[in-house]
N, C-alpha and C positions, 0 to 999 in steps of 0.2 A: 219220267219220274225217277227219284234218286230212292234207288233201293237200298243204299246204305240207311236212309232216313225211314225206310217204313221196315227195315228190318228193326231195329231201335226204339221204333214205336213199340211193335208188337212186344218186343225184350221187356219193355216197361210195363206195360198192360199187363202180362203176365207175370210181372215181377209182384205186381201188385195184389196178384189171387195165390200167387205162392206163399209171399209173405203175410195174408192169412192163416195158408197150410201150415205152416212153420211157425206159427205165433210171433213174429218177428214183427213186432207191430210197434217199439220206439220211435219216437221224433223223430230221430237222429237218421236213424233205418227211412221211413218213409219220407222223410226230407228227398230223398235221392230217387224219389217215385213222385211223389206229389210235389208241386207248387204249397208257397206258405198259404194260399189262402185258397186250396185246394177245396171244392166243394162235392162230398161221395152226396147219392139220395138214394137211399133204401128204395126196395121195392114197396113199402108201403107209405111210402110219401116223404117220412124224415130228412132232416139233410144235418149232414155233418160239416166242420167247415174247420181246418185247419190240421194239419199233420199230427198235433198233438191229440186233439179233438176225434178224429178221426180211430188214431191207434187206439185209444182208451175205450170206447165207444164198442170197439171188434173186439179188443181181450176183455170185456165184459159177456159181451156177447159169445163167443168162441171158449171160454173158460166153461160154460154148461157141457160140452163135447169132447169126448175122450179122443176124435180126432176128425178131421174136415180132409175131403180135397174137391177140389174146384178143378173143372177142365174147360179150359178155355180156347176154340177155336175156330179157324173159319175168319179170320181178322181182315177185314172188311177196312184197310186202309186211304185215306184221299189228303195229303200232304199240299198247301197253300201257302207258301211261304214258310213262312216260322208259327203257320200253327196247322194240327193237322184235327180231323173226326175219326174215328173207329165205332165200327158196327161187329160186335163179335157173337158169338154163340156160349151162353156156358152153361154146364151143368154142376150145380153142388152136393156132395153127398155129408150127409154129417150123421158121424156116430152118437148115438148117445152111452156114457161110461157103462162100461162091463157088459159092450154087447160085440164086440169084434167078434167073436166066434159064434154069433148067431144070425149072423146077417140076412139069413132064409125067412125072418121075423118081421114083418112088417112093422112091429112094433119097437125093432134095433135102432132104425135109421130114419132119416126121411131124406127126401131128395127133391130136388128141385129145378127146373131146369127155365132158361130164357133167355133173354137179348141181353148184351149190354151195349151200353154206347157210354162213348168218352170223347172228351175233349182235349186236348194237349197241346201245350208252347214249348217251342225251341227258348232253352236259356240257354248260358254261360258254360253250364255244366253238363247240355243234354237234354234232351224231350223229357219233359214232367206233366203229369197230368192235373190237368186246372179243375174239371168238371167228368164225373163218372155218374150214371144211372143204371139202373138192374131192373128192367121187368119180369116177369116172370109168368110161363106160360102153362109151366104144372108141376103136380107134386106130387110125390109118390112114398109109403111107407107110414110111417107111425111117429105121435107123440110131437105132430105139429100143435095142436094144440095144446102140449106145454109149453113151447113158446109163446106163444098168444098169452097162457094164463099170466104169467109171470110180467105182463106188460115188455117184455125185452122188446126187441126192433123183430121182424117178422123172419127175413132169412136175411143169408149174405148171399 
């Protein structure tokens, strides 16, 4: 196996749940992470499809939350030529605004935690992710269902 190539994987993958954390969710920015015809699918079914598609979709979503991180690990690498899969672990915690100092509140945060799997092609320019999905195996904390009410997308 070329560990040059599954270190680069995982770089991306993660690139990709940081540039959630950091709101850094431009075309131009996930051009350099996703394939143009990139396809995310939420956890609860949705599918996004396109880098522009895609950014818009998270800074709608992420814009309810005074701050997100995602920890993603455990990357579960298998490299076949010029395309590879990934099997990762992650967990998402998301603030809701004017709770950072109460975090003890189940009604602060909620959290979430599950699989992801991804898909990815060697281009020109480096491994980008063609195809990403998030299942999700549980939740923890308060004011998921204002997500729900709002019809937004369920978690990231």
């Amino acid at each position: 196996m070329n560990w040059e190539h599954v270190v680069e994987i995982q770089q991306v993958v993660t690139g990709y749940f940081r540039a959630l954390d950091e709101k850094d969710l431009d075309a131009a920015h996930l051009r350099r992470i996703l394939t143009d015809d990139a396809k995310v699918i939420r956890p609860n079914g949705a599918a996004m499809i396109g880098p522009e598609t895609i950014g818009q979709s998270h800074r709608e979503s992420m814009a309810r939350f005074e701050s997100t991180q995602h920890i993603i690990t455990s990357h579960d690498v298998a490299v076949d030529g010029g395309t590879a899969t990934v099997r990762a672990n992650l967990v998402a915690i998301h603030i809701w605004p004017g709770a950072r100092t109460m975090l003890t509140k189940p009604e602060s945060y909620f959290a979430a935690g599950g699989v992801v799997t991804a898909q990815l092609v060697r281009t020109g320019e480096g491994w980008r992710i063609s195809e990403m999905s998030h299942r999700v195996l549980w939740r923890a904390g308060g004011g998921f269902e204002r997500v729900l009410a709002t019809g937004a997308p369920k978690a990231e």
